[in-house]
N, C-alpha and C positions, 0 to 999 in steps of 0.2 A: 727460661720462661719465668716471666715476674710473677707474682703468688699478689694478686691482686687483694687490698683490704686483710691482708696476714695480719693473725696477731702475732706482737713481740715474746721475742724469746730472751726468757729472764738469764740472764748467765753472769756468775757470783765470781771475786777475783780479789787479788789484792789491794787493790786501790791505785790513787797515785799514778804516778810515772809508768808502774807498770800497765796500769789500767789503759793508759793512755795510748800506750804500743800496741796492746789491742785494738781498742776503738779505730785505730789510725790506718794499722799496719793489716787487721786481718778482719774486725766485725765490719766494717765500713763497704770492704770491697764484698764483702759476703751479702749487705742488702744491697748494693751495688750489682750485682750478679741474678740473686735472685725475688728482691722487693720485700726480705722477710725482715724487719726491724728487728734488733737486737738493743735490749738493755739491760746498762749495767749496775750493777750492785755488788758494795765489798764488805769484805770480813777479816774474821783470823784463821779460816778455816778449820772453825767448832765444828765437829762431826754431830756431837751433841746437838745444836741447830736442824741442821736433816733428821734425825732421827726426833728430833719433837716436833717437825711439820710430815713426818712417813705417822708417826703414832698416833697425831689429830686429825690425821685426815685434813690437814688445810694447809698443802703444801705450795710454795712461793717460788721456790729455787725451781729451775729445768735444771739447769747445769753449772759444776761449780769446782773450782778449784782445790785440790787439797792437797797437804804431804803425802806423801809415797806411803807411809807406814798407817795413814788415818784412812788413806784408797781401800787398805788389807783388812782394815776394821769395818768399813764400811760395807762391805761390798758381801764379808762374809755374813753380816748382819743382814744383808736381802735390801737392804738402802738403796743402791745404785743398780744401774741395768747391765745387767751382762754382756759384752761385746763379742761379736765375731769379723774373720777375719775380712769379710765384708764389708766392715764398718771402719778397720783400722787399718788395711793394707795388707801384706804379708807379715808378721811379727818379727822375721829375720831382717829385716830391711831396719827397724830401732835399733838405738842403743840399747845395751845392757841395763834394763831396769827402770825403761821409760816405755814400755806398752802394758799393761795390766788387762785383768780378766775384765776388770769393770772402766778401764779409761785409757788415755792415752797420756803423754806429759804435757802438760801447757808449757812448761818451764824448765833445763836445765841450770844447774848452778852450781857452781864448787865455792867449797872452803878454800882457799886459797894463802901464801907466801907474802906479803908487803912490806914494802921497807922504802925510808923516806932517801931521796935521792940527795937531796941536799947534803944530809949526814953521810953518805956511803956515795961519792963521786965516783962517774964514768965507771970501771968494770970493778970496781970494788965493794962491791955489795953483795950478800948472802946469796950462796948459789943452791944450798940444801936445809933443810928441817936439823941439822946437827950444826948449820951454821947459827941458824934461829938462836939452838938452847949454848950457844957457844959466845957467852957474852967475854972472853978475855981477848978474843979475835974482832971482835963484834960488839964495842962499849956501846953499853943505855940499854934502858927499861924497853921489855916486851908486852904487848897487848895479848892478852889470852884469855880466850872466850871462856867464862866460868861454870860448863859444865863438863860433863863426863864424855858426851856423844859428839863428836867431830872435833872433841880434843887431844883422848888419849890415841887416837889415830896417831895423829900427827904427833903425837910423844915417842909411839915405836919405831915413827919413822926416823926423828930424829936420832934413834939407837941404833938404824942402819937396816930396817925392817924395809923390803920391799913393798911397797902398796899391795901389791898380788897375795901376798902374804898376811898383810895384816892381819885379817880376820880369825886365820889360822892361826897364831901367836894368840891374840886375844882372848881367843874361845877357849885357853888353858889360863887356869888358877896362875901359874907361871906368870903368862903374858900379860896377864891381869897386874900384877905384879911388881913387874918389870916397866908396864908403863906409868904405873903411880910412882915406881923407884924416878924415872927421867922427870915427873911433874915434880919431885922433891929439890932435882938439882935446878931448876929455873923457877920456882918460888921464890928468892930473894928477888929476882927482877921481874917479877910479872906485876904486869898493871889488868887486875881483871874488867871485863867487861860483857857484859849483857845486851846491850842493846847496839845496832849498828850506828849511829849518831853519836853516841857515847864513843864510843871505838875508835871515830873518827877525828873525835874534839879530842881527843887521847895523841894522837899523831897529830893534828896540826900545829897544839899547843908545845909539842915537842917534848913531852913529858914522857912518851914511846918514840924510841927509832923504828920499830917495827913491829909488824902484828898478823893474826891469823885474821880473815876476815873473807864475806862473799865477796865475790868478783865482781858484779855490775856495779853495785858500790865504788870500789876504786876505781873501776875504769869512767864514771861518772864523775868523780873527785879530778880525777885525773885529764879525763878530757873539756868535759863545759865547765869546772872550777880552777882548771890550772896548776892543780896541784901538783908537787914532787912527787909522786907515789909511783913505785914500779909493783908490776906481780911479776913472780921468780917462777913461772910455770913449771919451769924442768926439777927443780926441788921436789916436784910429782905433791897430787892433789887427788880428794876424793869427790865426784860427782855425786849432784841429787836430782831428784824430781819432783815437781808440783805434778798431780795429774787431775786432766778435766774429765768428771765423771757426772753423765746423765741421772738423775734421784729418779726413783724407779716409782712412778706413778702421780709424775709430775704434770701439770696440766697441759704442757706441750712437748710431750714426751717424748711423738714421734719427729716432732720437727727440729728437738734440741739435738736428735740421733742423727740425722738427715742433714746436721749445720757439724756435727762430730765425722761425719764420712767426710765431710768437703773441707775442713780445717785436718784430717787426715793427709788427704794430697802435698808431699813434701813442699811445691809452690805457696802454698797456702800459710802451712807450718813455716815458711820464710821470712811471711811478713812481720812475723813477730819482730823475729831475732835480728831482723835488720834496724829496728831500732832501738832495739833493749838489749843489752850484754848477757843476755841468757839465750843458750842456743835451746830448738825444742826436744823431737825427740828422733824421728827419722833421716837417716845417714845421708841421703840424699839432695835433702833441704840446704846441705852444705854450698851446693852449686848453685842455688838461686840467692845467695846474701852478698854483696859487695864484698870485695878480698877484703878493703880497709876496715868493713864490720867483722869480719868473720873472723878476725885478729884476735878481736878482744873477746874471743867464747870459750867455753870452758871444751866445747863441743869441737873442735875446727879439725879438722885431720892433722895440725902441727901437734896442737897442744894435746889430743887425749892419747897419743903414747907414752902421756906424764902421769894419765887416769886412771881410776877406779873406780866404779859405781859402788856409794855407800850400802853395806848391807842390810839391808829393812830386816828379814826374818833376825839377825842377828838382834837390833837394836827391838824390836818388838819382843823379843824374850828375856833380854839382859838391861833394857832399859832404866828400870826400876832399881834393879838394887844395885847397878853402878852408878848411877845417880845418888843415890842413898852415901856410898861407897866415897864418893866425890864430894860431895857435902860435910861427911864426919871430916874426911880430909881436909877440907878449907877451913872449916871451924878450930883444927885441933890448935 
């Protein structure tokens, strides 16, 4: 039933290409369905923003995209509305670490494997994270992301650290340790980077054969740019989540809630991922995406018995002073 003369519902995002998977793939058919306008508006996902429009009293956002670990801040801070499972489905039906007390995932993504094809023909290219730090098998410069969190991951794995594991390895002074020891031996050939465009002019210029890097990215390089880029999924990869979380006494509170139940329904949750290389967050949605899309998700039933969802509580406690930690290290 169309909601005649509805006002719009403000819903916040990342911009861009991905904004555009939205509008295209799931806000579109959503005033399509029920006549309620949706518009968009982007950010960096500053928590800091809601919480200076919850504390004025002149709040803008209904509904808005964040990291996993800003959801944990938010939501404990009374920011976002509390969800039930009314609104989100069954919770067993997500992945691991893309349903929240206060949202659900707008976005799946992993850190991901790449390496240029050109350089490493047909089956001779890096098949693990030991191949990555194993430049005497593997000549030329590595792209690696310069900070502590989704790096030394992938340091332990390269030491032969199961994904399943990591956390447990890490969470010991040891393992701590042990993966600054694995960033010691790949610092002559790391090419650091920051930014994903940076990363990318990193590999095309050829200046890196290979690099850590998100997946939609490459598969975007890789399919509308033509690029050599392969991802080595089975090298095993960590998942993350954006989640969409309703601001708790936002001007269309109930309706931004009531457009969160209907983007809930796996069908819904489809539209996304069928144009964007990020799968969302319910297991189910897998059946509604073209196999050819469903190839390139970090989500797909091939590829997440490569996965492990990144651990928020871990990085919300230890953030800071491996960071810190990470920092003396690049300077020394």
């Amino acid at each position: 039933m169309a909601a005649q003369g509805a006002e719009p519902i403000t819903v916040v995002g990342w911009g861009g290409t991905w904004d555009k998977a939205y509008k295209e793939g799931v806000w579109d058919k959503y005033t399509k369905q029920t006549g309620v306008p949706v518009v968009q508006e982007e950010w960096e996902g500053e928590v800091a923003k809601v919480r200076a429009q919850v504390q004025s009293g002149s709040i803008t956002y209904d509904l808005v995209s964040v990291e996993a670990p800003a959801a944990e801040i938010g939501c404990a801070e009374g920011l976002f509305v509390p969800l039930t499972p009314e609104i989100t489905g069954d919770p067993s039906s997500y992945l691991d670490g893309s349903v929240h007390e206060c949202g659900v995932a707008s976005d799946t993504w992993a850190t991901i494997l790449t390496y240029n094809t050109d350089v490493f023909k047909g089956d001779s290219g890096p098949k693990s994270w030991a191949d990555f730090w194993n430049v005497d098998k593997f000549p030329g410069k590595r792209g690696v992301l310069s900070q502590a969190q989704y790096t030394l991951e992938n340091a332990l794995m390269a030491d032969g650290v199961k994904p399943a594991d990591v956390y447990k390895v890490l969470s010991t002074p040891e393992g701590v340790d042990r993966a600054f020891a694995m960033l010691d031996k790949i610092r002559p050939n790391a090419v650091w980077w920051s930014g994903t465009t940076q990363a990318i002019q990193n590999l095309d210029s050829g200046e890196v054969v290979m690099s850590d890097q998100y997946n939609a990215r490459i598969t975007n390089e890789a399919l509308k740019e033509k690029k050599p880029y392969a991802i080595v999924w089975e090298a095993g990869f960590f998942y993350g989540t954006d989640i969409w979380a309703v601001v708790k006494g936002a001007p269309h509170e109930k309706e931004a809630l009531d457009l969160l139940k209907w983007f809930s329904e796996p069908q819904n949750q489809a539209g996304f991922s069928a144009l964007y290389a990020y799968g969302t967050g319910r297991k189910e949605a897998a059946q509604f995406i073209p196999a050819e899309q469903l190839a390139n998700l970090p989500t797909s039933p091939e590829h997440l018995k490569y996965g492990m969802a990144y651990d928020n509580a871990f990085w919300t406690e230890h953030k800071e002073a491996l960071e810190e930690r990470f920092k003396a290290w690049l300077g020394k």
